[in-house]
C-alpha positions in Angstrom: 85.7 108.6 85.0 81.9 109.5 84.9 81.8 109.4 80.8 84.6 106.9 81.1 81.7 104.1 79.4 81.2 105.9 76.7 84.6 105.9 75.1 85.2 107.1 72.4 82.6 110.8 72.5 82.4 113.2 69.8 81.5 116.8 71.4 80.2 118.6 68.7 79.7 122.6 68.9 79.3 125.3 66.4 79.2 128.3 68.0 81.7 129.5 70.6 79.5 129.8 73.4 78.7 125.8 72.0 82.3 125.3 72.6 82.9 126.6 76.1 79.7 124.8 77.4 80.8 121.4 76.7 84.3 122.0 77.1 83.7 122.1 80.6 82.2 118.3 80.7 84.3 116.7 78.3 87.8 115.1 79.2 91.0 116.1 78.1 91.5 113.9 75.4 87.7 114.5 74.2 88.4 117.9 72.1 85.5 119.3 71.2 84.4 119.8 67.0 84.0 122.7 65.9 84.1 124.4 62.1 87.4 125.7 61.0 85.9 129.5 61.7 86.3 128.9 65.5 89.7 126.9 65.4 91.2 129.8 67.5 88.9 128.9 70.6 91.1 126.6 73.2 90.4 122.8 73.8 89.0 122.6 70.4 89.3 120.4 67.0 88.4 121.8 63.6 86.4 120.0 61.3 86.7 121.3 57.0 83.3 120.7 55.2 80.0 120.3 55.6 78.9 119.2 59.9 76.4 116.3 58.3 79.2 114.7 56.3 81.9 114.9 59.5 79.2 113.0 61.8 79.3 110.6 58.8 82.7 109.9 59.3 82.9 109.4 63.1 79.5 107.8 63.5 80.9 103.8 63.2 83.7 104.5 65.4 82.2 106.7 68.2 80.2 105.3 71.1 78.5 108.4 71.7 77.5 112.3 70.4 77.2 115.0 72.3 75.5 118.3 70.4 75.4 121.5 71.6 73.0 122.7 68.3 69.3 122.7 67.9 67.9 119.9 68.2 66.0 119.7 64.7 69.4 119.9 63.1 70.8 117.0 65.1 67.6 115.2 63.9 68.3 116.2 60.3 72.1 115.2 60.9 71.7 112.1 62.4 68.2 110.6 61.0 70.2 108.7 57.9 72.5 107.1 60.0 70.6 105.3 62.4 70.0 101.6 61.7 69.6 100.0 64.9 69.0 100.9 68.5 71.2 98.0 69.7 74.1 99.6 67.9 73.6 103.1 67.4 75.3 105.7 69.2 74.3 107.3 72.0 72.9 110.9 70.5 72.9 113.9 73.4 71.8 116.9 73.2 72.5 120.2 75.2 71.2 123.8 74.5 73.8 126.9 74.8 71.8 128.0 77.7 72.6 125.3 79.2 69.2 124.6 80.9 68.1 121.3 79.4 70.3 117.8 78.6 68.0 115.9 75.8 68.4 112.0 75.6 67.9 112.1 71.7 68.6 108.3 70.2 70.0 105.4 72.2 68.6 106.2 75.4 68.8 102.6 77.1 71.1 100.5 74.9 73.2 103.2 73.6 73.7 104.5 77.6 72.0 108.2 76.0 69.7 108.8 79.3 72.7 107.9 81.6 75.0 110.2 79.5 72.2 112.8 79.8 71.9 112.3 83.6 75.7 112.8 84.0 75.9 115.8 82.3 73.0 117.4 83.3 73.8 117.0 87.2 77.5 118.3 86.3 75.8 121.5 85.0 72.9 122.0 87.0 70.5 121.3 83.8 67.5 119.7 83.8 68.0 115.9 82.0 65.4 115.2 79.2 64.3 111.7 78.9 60.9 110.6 76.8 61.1 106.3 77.5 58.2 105.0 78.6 60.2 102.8 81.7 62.3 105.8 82.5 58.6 108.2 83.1 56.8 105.9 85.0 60.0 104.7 87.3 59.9 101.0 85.6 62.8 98.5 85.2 63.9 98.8 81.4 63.9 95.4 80.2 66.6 95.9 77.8 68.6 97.0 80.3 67.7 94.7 82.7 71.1 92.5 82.8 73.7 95.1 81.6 75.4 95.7 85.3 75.4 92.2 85.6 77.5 91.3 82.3 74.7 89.0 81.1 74.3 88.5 77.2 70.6 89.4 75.3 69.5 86.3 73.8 66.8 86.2 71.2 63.2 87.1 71.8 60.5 89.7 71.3 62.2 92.7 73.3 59.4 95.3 71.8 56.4 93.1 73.1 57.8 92.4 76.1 59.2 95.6 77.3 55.8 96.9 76.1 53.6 95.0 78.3 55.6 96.3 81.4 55.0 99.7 80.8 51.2 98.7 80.4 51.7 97.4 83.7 50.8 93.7 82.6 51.7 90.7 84.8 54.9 89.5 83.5 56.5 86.7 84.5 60.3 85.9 85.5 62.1 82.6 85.2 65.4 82.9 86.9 67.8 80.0 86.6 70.8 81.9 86.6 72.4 84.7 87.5 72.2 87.7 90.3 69.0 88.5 92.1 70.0 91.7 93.3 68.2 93.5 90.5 65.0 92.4 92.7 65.5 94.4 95.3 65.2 97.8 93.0 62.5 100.3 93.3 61.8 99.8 89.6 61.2 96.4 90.1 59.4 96.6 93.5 57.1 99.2 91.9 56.6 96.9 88.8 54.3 94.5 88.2 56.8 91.6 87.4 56.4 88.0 89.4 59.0 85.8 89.8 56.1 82.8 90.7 54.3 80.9 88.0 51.4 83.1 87.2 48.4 82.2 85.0 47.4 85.9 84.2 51.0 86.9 83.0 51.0 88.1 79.3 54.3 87.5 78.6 57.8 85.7 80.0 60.9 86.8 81.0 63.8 84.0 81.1 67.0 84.8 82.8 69.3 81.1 82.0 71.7 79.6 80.7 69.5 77.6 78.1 68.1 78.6 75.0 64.6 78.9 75.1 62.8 77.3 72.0 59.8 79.5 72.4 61.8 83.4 72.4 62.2 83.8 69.5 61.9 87.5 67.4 58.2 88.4 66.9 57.3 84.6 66.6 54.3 83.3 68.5 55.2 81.1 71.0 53.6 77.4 72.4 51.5 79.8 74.5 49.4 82.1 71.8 50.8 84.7 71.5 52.7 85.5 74.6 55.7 87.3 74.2 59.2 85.9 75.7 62.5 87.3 76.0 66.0 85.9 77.1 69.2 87.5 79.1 71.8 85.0 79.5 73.9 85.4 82.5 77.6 84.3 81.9 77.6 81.4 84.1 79.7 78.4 82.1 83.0 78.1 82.5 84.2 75.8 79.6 87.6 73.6 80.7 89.8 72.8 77.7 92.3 70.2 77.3 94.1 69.8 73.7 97.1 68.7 71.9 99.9 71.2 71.2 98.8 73.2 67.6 95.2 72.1 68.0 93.1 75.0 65.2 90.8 77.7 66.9 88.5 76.1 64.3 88.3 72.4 66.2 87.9 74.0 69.8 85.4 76.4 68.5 83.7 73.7 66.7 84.0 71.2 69.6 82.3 74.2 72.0 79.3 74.5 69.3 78.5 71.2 69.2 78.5 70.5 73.1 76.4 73.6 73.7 74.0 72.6 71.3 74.1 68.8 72.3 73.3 70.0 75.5 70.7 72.4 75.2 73.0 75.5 76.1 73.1 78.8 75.6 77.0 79.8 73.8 75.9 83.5 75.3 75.9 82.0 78.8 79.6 81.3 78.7 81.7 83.0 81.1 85.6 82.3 79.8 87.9 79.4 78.9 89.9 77.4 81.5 93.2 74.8 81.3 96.2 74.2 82.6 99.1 76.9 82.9 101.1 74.9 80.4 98.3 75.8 77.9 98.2 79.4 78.5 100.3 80.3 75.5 98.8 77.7 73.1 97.7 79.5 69.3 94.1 78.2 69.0 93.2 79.2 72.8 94.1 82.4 72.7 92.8 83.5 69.1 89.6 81.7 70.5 89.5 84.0 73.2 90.6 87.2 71.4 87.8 86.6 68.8 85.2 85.9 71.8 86.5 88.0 73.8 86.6 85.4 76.6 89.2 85.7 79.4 91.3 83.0 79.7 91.6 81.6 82.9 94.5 79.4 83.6 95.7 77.0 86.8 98.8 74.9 87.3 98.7 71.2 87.9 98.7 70.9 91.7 95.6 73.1 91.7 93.7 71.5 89.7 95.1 67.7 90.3 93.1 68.7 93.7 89.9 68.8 92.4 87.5 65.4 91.9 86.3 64.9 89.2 84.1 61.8 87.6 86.8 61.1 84.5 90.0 61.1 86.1 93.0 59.6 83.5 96.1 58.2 84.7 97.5 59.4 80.8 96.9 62.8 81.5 98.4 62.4 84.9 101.0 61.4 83.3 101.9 63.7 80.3 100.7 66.9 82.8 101.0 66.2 86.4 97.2 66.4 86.9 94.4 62.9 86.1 92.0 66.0 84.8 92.5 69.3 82.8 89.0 69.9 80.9 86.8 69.0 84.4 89.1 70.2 86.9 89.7 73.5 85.3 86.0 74.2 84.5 85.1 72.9 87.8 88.5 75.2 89.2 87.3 78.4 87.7 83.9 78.5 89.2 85.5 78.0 92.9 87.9 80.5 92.2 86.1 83.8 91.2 87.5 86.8 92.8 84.1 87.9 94.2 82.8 85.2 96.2 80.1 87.1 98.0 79.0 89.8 95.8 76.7 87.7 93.6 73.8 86.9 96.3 72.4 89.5 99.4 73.0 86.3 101.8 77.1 86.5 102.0 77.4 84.0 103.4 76.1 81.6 100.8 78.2 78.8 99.8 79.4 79.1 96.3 79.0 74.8 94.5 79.8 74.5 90.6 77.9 72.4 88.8 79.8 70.4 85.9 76.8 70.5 83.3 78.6 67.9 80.6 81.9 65.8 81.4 85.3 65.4 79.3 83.9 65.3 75.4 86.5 64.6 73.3 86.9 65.7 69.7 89.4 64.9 66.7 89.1 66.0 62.8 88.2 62.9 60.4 87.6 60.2 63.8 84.9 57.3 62.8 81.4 57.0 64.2 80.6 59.0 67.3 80.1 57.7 70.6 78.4 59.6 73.2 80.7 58.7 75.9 83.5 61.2 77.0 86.5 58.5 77.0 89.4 58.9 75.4 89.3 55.9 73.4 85.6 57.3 72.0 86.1 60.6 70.2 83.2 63.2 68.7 83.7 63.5 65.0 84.4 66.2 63.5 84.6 66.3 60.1 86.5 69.1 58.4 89.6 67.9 57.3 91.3 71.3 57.5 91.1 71.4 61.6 93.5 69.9 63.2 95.1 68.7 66.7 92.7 67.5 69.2 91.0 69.1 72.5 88.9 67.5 75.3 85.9 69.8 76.3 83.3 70.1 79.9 81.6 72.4 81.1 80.6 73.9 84.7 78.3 76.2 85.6 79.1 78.6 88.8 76.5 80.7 90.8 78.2 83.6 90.1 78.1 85.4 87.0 81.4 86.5 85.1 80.4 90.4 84.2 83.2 91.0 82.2 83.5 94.4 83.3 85.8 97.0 85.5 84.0 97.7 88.5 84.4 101.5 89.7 84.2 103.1 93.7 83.1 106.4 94.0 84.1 107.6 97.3 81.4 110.2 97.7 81.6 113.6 100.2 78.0 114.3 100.4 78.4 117.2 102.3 76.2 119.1 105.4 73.0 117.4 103.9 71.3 119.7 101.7 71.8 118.7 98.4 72.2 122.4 96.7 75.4 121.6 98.8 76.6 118.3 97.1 79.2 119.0 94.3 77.5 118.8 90.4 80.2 115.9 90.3 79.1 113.6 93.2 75.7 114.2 92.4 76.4 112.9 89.0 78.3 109.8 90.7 75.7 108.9 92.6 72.9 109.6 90.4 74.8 107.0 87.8 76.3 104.6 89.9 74.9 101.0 89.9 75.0 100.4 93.7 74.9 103.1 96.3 76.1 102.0 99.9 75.8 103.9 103.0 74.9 104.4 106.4 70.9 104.8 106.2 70.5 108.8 107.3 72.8 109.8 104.2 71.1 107.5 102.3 67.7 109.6 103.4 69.6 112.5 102.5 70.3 111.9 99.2 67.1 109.9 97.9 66.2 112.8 95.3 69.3 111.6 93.4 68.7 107.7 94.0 67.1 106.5 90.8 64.6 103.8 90.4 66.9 100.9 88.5 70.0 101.3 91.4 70.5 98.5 93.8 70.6 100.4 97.2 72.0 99.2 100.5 72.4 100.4 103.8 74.4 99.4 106.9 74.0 100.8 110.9 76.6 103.3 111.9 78.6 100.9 113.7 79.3 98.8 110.4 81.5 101.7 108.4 84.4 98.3 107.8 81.2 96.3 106.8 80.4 98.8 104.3 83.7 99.0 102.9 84.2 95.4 102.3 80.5 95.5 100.4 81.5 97.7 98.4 84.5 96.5 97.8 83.3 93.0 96.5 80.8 94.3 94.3 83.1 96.4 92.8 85.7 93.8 92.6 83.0 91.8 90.4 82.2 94.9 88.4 79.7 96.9 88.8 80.0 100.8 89.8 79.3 101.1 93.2 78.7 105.0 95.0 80.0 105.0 98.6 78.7 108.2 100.7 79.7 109.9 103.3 78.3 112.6 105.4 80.9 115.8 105.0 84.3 115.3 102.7 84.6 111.0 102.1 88.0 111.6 102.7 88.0 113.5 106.7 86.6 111.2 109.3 84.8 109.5 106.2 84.4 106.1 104.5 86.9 107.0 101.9 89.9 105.8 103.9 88.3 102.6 105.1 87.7 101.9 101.9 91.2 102.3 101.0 92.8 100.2 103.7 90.6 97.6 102.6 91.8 97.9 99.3 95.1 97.8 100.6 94.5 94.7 102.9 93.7 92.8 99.3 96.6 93.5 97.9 94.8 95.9 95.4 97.0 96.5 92.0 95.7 100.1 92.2 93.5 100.4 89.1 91.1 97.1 89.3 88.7 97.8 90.9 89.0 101.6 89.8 89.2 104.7 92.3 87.4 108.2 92.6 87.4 110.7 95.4 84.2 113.3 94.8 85.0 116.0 98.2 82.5 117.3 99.9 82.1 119.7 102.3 83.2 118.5 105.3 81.3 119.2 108.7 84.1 122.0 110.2 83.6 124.0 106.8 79.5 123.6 106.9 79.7 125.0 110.6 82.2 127.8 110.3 80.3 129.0 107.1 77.2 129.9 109.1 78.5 131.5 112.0 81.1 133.6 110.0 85.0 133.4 109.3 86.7 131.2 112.3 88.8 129.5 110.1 90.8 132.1 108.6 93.7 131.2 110.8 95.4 127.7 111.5 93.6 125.5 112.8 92.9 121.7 113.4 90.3 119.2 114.1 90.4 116.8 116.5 87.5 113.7 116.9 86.7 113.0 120.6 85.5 109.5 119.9 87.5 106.4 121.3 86.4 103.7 119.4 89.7 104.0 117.0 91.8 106.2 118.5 93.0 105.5 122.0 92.1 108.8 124.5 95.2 109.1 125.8 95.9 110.2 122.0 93.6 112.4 121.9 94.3 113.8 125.2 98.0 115.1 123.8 96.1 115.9 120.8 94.1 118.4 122.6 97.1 119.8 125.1 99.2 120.6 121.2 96.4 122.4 119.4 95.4 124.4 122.5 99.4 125.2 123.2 99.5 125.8 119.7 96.7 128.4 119.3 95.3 127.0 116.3 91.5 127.5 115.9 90.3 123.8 116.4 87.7 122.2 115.3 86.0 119.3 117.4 84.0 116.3 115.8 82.3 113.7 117.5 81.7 115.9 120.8 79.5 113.9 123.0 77.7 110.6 122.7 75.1 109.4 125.0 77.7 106.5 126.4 80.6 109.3 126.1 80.2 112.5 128.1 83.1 113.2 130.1 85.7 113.7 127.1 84.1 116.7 126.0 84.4 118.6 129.3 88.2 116.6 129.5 88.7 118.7 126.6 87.0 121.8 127.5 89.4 121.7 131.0 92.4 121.3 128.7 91.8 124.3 126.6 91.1 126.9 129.9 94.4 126.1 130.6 95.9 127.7 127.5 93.0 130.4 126.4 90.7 133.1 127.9 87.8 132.2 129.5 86.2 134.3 126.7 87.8 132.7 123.7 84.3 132.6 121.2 83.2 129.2 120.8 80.5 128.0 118.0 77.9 124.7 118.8 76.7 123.9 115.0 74.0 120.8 114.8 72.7 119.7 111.7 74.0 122.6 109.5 71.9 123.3 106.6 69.4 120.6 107.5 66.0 121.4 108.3 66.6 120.5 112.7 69.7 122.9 112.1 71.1 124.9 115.6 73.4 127.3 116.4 75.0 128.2 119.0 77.4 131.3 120.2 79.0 131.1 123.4 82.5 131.2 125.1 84.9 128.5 126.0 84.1 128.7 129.7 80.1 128.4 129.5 79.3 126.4 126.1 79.1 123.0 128.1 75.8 124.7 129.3 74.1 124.2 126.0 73.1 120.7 124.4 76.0 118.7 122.4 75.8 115.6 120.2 77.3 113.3 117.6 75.3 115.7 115.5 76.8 118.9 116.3 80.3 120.3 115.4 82.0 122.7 118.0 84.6 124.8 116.9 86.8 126.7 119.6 88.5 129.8 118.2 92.0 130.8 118.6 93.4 134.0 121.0 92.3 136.5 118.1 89.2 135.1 117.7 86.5 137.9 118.3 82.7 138.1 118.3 80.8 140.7 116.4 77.1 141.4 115.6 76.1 137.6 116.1 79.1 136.5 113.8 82.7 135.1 114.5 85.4 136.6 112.6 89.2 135.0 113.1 91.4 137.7 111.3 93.8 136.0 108.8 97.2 137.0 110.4 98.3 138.1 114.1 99.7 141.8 112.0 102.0 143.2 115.2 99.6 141.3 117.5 101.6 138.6 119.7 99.0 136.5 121.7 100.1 136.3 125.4 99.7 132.7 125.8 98.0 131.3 129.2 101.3 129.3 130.7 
């Protein structure tokens, strides 16, 4: 799922040793090229002929490269192909060493750095990346609205990117759109303003509109001040129309509102009707060729919606006085991620209708700007045909038009040597990264400049789920960690009964599980081998699992002689379930039986303990630490615990 973005990837290798390295990052269905000499190597496609004229072939319909070659012979390869860094191929290079990931071509707008970050945390490599915004820890400008689903409108993107890498006052005008992008250490660190500012050499607009002065490498009414435009997918256009009415009228219709109107046809989100509709020919080829989705709602929906232009003849002929207003206005209060769009939740979502009912037939007399039925738009083209009744809303929220993605992220003990190459890479890409605030701490070598990153107190684990849920749900990639394995006393399953408790289909929003190393593992590592045998873990904390639970809990692993492991020990509210649980296990083990306090493991304030199940409440427990209680075999020797891996001939006379 990490290179899942950059569907379809060509792997390229020419040597064997080529072949094996980026095998091991590429997906199943992502063979790996190779010349017909090495066909014989597993996991590998054969290209005949010359390398420069197979790239040649694959170039239009790949969405990135990944070389393992020199990297003057990728230049050589590549260098007549390029036309256009807005659609050109990512270009990646790795060395056979595997030491170094090089972002070649396409770094921001092809996704090359990310692909290069990816690959370089899933083989320990070091990722190579030359921009200017990506050095110096500053928002890329061309990247700005991409998590967001917003459109590039026109403008001078070289100028303005430019001047804030030169660290230039630049000034924002938001009208639309998400402001979470503000809270990012790239911007924070950046010298953008989002006030009017005299001093600021150039503009950045974030609207619906389009703005007269952006234009490409044009001066502007202000010198020579550079402007750019992202549009944020904000307008919901409501369509009404007769049954057969052409793609070309609707499309023509949209054109002419938007323009009328002083809108952006970049800013618009999808197209909305009336169920009845959701099958009608020009609709849907609109859609397909716009690729808009197609939002429809049945009459008693939308006949509950005012509207300013109710008609008692669509009433009539539909069920509902309004199909064009009330399904714009019905798309905007129905998004399905009402609180991911602002970082006050609890805003209150109102649409705006921008332009009322405008109706338009082929070959209909003078125009009158009026939006009655009995008033038509002209539009002239014989050919199109039917006729369709067109408003507009605008919503707060922006449509992103993308799959969101959780990553369910084991961090592990803390150190990050111990963090899988694969959640490093998921958090290191991920557009959101949520946690409670000490992982976050943890992890803040892999946090990168441009990721919007939130924390919530350790009491809020179901708070964190549902955030993470809704901004996944409205599409963005979102990196959930836990401490340990996700999935053992982690967020993971929260997140999953969440998912659950909103009917979730299973794939949208989609689901990864990165393990960790979970805290039992961590602790037995560094006092030896406890775990060789059975064994369990139990948490002593009550806030989700009744005591009495965890009281028979406690009686069966002790009865059972498995080596247990015990989380959440001792808090400073909760100290008497620890020696509960101590009392319990005297009952069915030697006084003797080694015991293990581990705090912090592989942190910095790390501790351990070695003691014995009768004296170990004598040294100092907490929420930090992990204690694990060994089984009958269990033996101490030379400042290490060693549980052999099968009783042999040895029955353990068990403590009645």
């Amino acid at each position: 799922m990490l290179l899942q973005d950059f569907q379809p990837l060509c792997a390229i290798a020419t040597t064997s040793i080529g072949a094996n390295r980026l095998r091991s990052i590429c997906q199943p269905n992502n063979p790996v090229w190779v010349p017909e000499s090495l066909s014989s190597l597993a996991g590998v496609q054969a290209y005949s002929g010359s390398l420069k004229s197979h790239v040649a072939e694959l170039w239009q319909s790949h969405r990135a490269f990944v070389f393992c070659l020199a990297t003057g012979a990728v230049v050589r390869i590549v260098a007549p192909l390029l036309q256009n860094k807005a659609t050109d191929p990512a270009v990646v290079v790795v060395d056979e060493a595997g030491k170094f990931v090089i972002s070649l071509c396409g770094g921001h707008q092809g996704g090359a750095d990310k692909i290069a970050k990816i690959i370089a945390q899933l083989i320990d490599a070091t990722p190579i990346l030359t921009s200017a915004s990506t050095s110096l820890g500053l928002p890329a400008i061309d990247l700005l609205g991409v998590p967001f689903g917003w459109h590039k409108g026109r403008g001078d993107w070289t100028e303005v990117s430019a001047a804030v890498v030169r660290g230039e006052p630049v000034q924002v005008i938001q009208e639309a759109g998400s402001t979470l992008w503000r809270s990012t250490a790239s911007v924070r660190q950046s010298n953008l303003s989002f006030e009017p500012s005299p001093d600021a050499t150039a503009k950045i607009w974030i609207t619906p509109r389009p703005i007269e002065g952006a234009q490409p490498c044009a001066p502007t009414s202000n010198s020579l001040q550079p402007q750019i435009q992202w549009h944020p997918r904000v307008l919901w256009v409501g369509i009404g129309c007769e049954r057969g009415t052409s793609r070309q009228l609707i499309e023509a219709g949209i054109q002419q509102i938007c323009r009328e109107n002083q809108l952006a046809t970049d800013a618009i989100a999808g197209i909305a009707t009336i169920d009845l509709k959701a099958d009608e020919v020009g609709l849907v080829e609109l859609c397909h060729a716009y690729d808009f989705p197609l939002r429809t709602f049945p009459a008693e929906i939308l006949s509950a919606i005012s509207v300013p232009n109710p008609s008692p003849v669509v009433e009539r002929e539909v069920g509902t006085p309004s199909v064009a207003e009330a399904a714009a206005l019905c798309a905007c209060l129905n998004p399905p991620h009402t609180k991911a769009h602002h970082t006050d939740s609890d805003r209150k979502v109102t649409p705006t209708l921008l332009v009322p009912k405008q109706i338009f037939k082929p070959n209909t007399p003078t125009p009158v700007r009026a939006g009655l039925e009995t008033c038509p738009y002209r539009i002239p083209t014989p050919e199109f045909t039917g006729a369709v009744t067109i408003a507009i809303a605008q919503s707060e929220i922006e449509y992103t038009g993308r799959i969101g993605k959780l990553f369910l992220v084991g961090i592990g003990p803390g150190a990050i040597e111990q963090i899988t190459p694969a959640a490093k890479s998921a958090i290191a890409t991920a557009d959101a990264v949520i946690g409670y605030s000490l992982y976050i701490e943890l992890i803040a070598t892999l946090l990168q400049p441009q990721q919007i990153i939130e924390t919530l107190p350790i009491t809020q684990e179901r708070q964190r789920a549902q955030r993470a849920i809704e901004l996944a749900q409205w599409g963005l990639t979102v990196a959930v960690v836990s401490s340990g394995d996700c999935g053992i006393y982690g967020m993971a399953g929260l997140v999953m009964e969440e998912l659950q408790a909103g009917d979730w289909d299973g794939s949208t929003p989609q689901v990864q599980v990165f393990p960790g190393i979970t805290a039992l593992q961590a602790a037995a590592a560094r006092v030896g081998t406890p775990l060789m045998h059975d064994f369990c873990a139990i948490s002593l904390s009550d806030l989700l699992t009744p005591w009495q639970v965890i009281e028979k809990r406690l009686i069966a692993a002790a009865m059972a002689d498995f080596v247990t492991a015990i989380y959440n020990p001792r808090s400073q509210s909760r100290v008497q379930q620890l020696q509960i649980a101590r009392d319990i296990f005297l009952q069915y083990r030697d006084p003797n039986t080694p015991v293990a306090i581990v705090r912090a493991a592989y942190r910095q304030d790390e501790q351990i303990f070695l003691t014995t199940l009768e004296k170990f409440l004598d040294l100092p427990v907490d929420m930090l630490s992990t204690v694990l209680i060994g089984n009958s075999s269990t033996r101490t020797y030379a400042d290490w615990i060693i549980t052999p891996r099968g009783y042999l001939d040895f029955v353990p006379e068990m403590k009645a």
